[in-house]
C-alpha positions as CSV (number, residue, x, y, z in Angstrom):
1,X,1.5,-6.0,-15.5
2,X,3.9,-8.5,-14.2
3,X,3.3,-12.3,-14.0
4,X,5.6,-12.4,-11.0
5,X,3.4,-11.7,-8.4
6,X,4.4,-9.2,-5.9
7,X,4.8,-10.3,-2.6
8,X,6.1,-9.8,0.8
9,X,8.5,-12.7,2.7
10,X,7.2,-16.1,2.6
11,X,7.0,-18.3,5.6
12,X,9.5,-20.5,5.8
13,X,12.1,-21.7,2.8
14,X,11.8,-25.3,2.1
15,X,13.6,-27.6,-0.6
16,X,11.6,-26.1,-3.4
17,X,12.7,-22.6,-2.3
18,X,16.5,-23.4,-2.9
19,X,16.7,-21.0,-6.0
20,X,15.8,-17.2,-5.2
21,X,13.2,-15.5,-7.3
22,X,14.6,-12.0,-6.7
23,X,18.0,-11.4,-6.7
24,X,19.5,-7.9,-6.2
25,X,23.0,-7.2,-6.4
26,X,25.3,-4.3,-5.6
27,X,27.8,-4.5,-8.1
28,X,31.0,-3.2,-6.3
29,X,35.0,-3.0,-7.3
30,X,35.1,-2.0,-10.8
31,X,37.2,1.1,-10.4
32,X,39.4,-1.3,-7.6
33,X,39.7,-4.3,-10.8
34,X,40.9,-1.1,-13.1
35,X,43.6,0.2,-10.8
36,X,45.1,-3.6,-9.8
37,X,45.4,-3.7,-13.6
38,X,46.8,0.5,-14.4
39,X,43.5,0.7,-16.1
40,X,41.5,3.9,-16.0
41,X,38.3,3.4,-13.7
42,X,36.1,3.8,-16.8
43,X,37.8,0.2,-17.9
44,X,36.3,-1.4,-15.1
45,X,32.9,-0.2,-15.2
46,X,33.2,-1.7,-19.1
47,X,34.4,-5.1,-17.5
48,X,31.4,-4.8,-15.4
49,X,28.7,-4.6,-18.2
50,X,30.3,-7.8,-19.6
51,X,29.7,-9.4,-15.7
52,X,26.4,-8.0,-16.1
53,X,25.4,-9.6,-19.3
54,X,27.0,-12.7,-18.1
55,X,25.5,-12.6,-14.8
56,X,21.7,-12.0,-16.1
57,X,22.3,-15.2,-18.8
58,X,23.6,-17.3,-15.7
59,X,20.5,-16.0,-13.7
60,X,18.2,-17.2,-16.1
61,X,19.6,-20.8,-16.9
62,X,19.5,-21.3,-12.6
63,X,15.4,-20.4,-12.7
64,X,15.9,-17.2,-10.8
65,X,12.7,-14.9,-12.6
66,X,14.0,-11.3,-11.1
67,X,17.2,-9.3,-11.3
68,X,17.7,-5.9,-9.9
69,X,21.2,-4.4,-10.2
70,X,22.5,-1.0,-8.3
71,X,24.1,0.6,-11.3
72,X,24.3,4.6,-10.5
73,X,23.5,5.9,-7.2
74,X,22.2,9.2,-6.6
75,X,25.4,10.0,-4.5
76,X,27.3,9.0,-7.5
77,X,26.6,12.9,-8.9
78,X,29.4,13.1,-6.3
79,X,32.4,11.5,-8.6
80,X,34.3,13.1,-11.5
81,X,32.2,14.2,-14.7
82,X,34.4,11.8,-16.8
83,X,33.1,9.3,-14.7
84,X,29.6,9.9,-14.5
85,X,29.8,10.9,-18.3
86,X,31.5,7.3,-18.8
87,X,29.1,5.4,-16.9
88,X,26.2,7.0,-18.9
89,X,27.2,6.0,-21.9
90,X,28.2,2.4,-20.6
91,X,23.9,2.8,-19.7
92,X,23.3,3.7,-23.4
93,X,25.7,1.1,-25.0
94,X,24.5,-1.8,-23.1
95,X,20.4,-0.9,-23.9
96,X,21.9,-0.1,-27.5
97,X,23.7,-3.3,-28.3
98,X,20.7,-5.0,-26.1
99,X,17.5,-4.4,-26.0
100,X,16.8,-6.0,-29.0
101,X,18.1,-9.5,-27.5
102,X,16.2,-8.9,-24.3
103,X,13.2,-8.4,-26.5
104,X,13.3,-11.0,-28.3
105,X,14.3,-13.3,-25.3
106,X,11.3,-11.9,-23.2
107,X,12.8,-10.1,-21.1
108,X,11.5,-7.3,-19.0
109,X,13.9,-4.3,-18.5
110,X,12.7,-1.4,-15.8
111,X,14.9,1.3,-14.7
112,X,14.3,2.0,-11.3
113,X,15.0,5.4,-9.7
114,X,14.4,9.4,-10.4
115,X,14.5,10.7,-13.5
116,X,15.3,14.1,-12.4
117,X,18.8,15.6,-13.6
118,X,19.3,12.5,-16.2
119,X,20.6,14.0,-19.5
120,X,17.8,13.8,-22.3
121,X,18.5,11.0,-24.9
122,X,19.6,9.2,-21.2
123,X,16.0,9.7,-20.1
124,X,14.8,9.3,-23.6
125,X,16.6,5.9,-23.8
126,X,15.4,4.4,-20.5
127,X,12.0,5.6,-21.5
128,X,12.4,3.4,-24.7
129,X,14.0,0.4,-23.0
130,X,10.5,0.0,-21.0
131,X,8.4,0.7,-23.2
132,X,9.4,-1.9,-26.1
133,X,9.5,-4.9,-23.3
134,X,6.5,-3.5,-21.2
135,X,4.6,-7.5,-22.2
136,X,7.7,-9.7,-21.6
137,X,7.6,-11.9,-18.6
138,X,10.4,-14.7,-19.2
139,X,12.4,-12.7,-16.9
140,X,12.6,-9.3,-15.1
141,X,15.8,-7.2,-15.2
142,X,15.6,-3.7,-13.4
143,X,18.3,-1.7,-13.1
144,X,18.3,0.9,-10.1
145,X,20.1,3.9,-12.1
146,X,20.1,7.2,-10.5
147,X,18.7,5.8,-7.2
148,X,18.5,6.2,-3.7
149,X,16.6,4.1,-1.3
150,X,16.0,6.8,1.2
151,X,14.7,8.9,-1.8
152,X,12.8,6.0,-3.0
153,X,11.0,6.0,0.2
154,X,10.6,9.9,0.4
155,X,8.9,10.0,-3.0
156,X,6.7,7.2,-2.5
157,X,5.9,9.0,0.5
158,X,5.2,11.6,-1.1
159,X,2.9,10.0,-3.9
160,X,0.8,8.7,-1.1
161,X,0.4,12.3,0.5
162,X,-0.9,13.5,-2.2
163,X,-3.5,11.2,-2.6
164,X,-4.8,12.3,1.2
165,X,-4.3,15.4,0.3
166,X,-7.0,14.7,-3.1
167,X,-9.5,12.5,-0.5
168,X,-8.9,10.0,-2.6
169,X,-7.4,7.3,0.5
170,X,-7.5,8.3,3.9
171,X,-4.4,7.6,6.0
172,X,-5.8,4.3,7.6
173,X,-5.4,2.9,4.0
174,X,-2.3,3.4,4.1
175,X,-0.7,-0.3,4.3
176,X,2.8,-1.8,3.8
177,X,1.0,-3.3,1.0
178,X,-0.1,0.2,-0.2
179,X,3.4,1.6,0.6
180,X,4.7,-1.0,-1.6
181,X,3.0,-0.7,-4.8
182,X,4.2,3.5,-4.6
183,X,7.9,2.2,-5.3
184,X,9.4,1.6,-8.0
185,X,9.7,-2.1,-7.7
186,X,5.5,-2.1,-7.7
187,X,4.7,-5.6,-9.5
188,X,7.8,-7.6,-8.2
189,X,8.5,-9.6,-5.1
190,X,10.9,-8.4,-2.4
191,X,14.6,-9.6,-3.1
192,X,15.0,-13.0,-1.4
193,X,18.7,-12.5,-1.5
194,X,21.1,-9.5,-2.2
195,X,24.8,-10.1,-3.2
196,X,27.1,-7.3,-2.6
197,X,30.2,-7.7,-4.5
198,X,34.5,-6.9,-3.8
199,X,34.2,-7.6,-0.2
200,X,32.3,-4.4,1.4
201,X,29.8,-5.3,4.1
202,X,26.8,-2.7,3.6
203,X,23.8,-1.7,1.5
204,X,24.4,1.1,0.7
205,X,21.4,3.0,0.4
206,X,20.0,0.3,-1.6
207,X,16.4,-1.3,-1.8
208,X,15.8,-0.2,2.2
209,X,12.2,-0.8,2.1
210,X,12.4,-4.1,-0.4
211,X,15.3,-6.0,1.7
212,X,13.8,-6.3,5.8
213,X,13.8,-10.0,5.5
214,X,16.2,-10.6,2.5
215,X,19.3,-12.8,2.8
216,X,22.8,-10.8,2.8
217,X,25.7,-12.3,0.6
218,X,29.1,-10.5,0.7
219,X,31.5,-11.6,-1.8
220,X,34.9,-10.9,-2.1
221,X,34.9,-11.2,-5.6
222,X,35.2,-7.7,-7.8
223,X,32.4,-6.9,-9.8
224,X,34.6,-7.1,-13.3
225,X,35.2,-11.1,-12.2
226,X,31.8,-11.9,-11.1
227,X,30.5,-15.2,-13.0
228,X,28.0,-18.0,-13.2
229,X,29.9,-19.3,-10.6
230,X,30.4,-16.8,-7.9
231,X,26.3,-16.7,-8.3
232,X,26.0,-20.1,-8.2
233,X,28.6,-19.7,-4.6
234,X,26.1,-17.3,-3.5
235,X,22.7,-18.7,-4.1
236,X,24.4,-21.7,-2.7
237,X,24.2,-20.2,0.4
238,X,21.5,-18.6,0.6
239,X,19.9,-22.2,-0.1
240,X,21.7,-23.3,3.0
241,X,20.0,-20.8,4.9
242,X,16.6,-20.7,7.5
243,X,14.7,-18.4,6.4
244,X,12.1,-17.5,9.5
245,X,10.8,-13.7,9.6
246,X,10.7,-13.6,13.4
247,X,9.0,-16.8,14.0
248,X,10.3,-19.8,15.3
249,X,10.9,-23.1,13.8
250,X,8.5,-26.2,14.9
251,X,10.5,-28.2,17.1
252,X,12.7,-25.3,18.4
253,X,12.6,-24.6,22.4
């Protein structure tokens, strides 16, 4: 189990707070970096693993404990085969060439989403990447492939049916704390912050359940160019922020 312990939103961020535990990020504009360049799209999504990499080191030296990156959507099924194809095996490259490091480093990889309609080494591979760093707790990388918040809710829906169904909980147990531990972020807090990347200004179908009170960052900046300092821009602001889940701060009329 995780050392991180799962939690809802806190109750007010003070000076200790200034550096998220959970950060989630859409990374967004790799096929947009490709075509300012006459690249194929399948160039920028290679540009992105390298933002990724970077990105999760970056993470780590700031204190931040949890990462959780939108990688494949279920809607991408949607785009060219070459590009799905491509993006898979920028998935098996990157745990290739990686998991050893992130092993050794003590770092926890999860891969959050179905595993329905995922080619079999894919499913074989992510099945390996959590398994061999099941006991690290340095840091926590999840990466939401072949996800879809809505479907994240409907299966964890779903899950907790079933157990009615069996008599094992009745529906009065059924809690937001309960309904949390059914998805496939079980054992980690709720994103403090998400950063959507390349300058769109929506979630996407990402993390609906996990982001109610988390702080929104949109950043022009293309996935492909995204650095230790465009996170250190974000979490900058996020700092800056007042963090209140509905409830007013002392002193305010």
């Amino acid at each position: 189990m995780s050392s991180v312990p799962a939690t809802g939103p806190a109750t007010r961020q003070g000076a200790s707070d200034a550096i998220p535990a959970h950060v989630a990020i859409i990374m967004d504009g790799n096929g947009r970096w490709a075509k300012a360049r006459g690249l194929p799209r399948a160039a920028g999504h290679e540009r992105g693993v390298e933002a990724l990499r970077n990105t999760v080191e970056a993470a780590r030296e700031m204190g931040i404990r949890c990462v959780t990156v939108f990688s494949f959507s279920t809607e991408n099924w949607r785009r060219p085969t070459s590009e799905v194809s491509a993006l898979f095996g920028l998935l098996k490259a990157y745990i290739r060439r990686d998991l050893a490091r992130l092993k050794r480093e003590g770092v926890r990889v999860r891969i959050a989403g179905t595993r329905d309609n995922l080619p079999e080494d894919i499913a074989k591979l992510v099945d390996e990447a959590e398994r061999e760093t099941a006991h690290n707790s340095a840091f926590h990388l999840t990466v939401a492939f072949n996800y879809g918040g809505r479907e994240e809710i409907v299966r964890a829906t779903q899950s907790l049916a079933g157990k009615v169904a069996r008599g094992e909980i009745a529906p009065g147990d059924i809690t937001e704390n309960l309904f949390s531990a059914a998805l496939d972020t079980r054992d980690l807090p709720d994103p403090d912050l998400l950063i959507r990347t390349s300058g769109e200004r929506r979630i996407s179908n990402f993390l609906l359940w996990q982001c109610a009170y988390s702080e929104l960052v949109f950043s022009d900046v293309l996935w492909p160019d995204f650095d230790s300092e465009a996170l250190r821009q974000a979490v900058a602001e996020f700092a800056g922020r007042e963090r209140r889940y509905g409830a007013v701060t002392a002193g305010a009329s």
